[in-house]
C-alpha positions as CSV (number, residue, x, y, z in Angstrom):
1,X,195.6,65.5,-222.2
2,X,197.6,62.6,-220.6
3,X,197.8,60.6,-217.6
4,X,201.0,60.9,-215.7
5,X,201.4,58.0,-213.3
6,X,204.1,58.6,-210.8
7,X,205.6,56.4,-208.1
8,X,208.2,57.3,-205.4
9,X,209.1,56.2,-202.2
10,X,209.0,58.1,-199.1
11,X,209.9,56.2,-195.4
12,X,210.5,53.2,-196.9
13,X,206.9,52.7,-197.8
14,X,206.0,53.1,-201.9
15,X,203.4,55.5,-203.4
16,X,201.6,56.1,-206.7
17,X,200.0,59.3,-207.7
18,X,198.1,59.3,-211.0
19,X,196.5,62.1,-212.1
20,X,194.8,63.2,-215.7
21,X,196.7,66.4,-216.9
22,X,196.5,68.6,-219.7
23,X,199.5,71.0,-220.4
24,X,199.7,73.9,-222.7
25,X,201.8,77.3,-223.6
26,X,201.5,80.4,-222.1
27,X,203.9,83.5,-222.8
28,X,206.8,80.3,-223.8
29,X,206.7,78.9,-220.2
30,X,204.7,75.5,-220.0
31,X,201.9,74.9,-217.7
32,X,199.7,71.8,-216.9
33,X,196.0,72.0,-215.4
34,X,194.8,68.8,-213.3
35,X,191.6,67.8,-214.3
36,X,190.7,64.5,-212.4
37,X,193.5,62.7,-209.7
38,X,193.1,58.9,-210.7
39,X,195.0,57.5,-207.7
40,X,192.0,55.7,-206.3
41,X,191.4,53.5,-209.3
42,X,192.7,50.3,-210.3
43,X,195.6,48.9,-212.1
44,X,193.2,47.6,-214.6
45,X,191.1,51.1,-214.9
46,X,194.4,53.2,-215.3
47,X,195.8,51.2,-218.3
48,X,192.4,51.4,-220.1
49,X,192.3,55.3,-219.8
50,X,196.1,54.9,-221.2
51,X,195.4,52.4,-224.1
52,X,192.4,55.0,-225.2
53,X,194.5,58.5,-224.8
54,X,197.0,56.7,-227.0
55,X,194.7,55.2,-229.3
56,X,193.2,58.6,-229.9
57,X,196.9,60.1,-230.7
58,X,197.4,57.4,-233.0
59,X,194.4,58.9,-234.7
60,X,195.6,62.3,-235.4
Protein backbone atom coordinates (compact mmCIF):
# COMPACT_ATOMS: atom_id res chain seq x y z
CA UNK A 1 0.00 0.00 0.00
CA UNK A 2 0.94 3.79 -0.56
CA UNK A 3 -0.46 7.04 -0.83
CA UNK A 4 -0.01 8.74 -4.14
CA UNK A 5 -0.54 12.50 -3.84
CA UNK A 6 -0.86 14.09 -7.20
CA UNK A 7 -1.21 17.79 -8.17
CA UNK A 8 -1.83 19.26 -11.71
CA UNK A 9 -3.25 22.11 -13.09
CA UNK A 10 -6.18 22.38 -15.22
CA UNK A 11 -7.68 26.20 -16.38
CA UNK A 12 -5.33 27.83 -14.60
CA UNK A 13 -6.71 26.73 -11.33
CA UNK A 14 -4.51 23.90 -9.23
CA UNK A 15 -5.73 20.53 -7.94
CA UNK A 16 -4.69 17.69 -5.63
CA UNK A 17 -5.85 14.20 -5.75
CA UNK A 18 -4.64 11.83 -3.05
CA UNK A 19 -5.65 8.62 -2.91
CA UNK A 20 -4.50 5.25 -0.77
CA UNK A 21 -3.43 2.65 -3.44
CA UNK A 22 -2.22 -0.74 -3.34
CA UNK A 23 -0.57 -2.23 -6.60
CA UNK A 24 0.27 -5.76 -7.31
CA UNK A 25 1.17 -8.38 -10.35
CA UNK A 26 -1.03 -10.04 -12.43
CA UNK A 27 -0.05 -12.24 -15.61
CA UNK A 28 3.52 -9.52 -15.60
CA UNK A 29 1.25 -6.47 -16.22
CA UNK A 30 0.95 -4.16 -13.04
CA UNK A 31 -2.27 -3.12 -11.52
CA UNK A 32 -3.23 -0.84 -8.53
CA UNK A 33 -6.72 -1.14 -6.50
CA UNK A 34 -7.98 2.23 -4.74
CA UNK A 35 -8.91 1.64 -1.39
CA UNK A 36 -9.80 5.05 0.23
CA UNK A 37 -9.47 8.67 -1.96
CA UNK A 38 -7.78 11.04 0.81
CA UNK A 39 -8.35 14.27 -1.08
CA UNK A 40 -10.69 15.76 1.55
CA UNK A 41 -8.17 15.56 4.36
CA UNK A 42 -5.75 17.87 5.55
CA UNK A 43 -2.18 18.70 4.88
CA UNK A 44 -1.46 17.71 8.38
CA UNK A 45 -3.59 14.21 8.16
CA UNK A 46 -1.92 13.28 4.71
CA UNK A 47 1.71 13.52 5.97
CA UNK A 48 0.90 11.41 9.12
CA UNK A 49 -0.59 8.53 7.02
CA UNK A 50 2.87 9.13 4.90
CA UNK A 51 5.28 9.21 7.91
CA UNK A 52 3.45 5.77 9.23
CA UNK A 53 3.38 3.86 5.60
CA UNK A 54 7.04 4.62 5.58
CA UNK A 55 7.77 3.87 9.07
CA UNK A 56 6.18 0.50 8.58
CA UNK A 57 8.64 -0.18 5.38
CA UNK A 58 11.47 0.78 7.35
CA UNK A 59 10.36 -2.11 9.49
CA UNK A 60 10.54 -4.79 7.02
Amino acid sequence: MYIDDQKYVRDGKIYRRTLLRNSYRKEGKVYHDTIANLSKCSEEEIEVLKMAFKKKIEKR
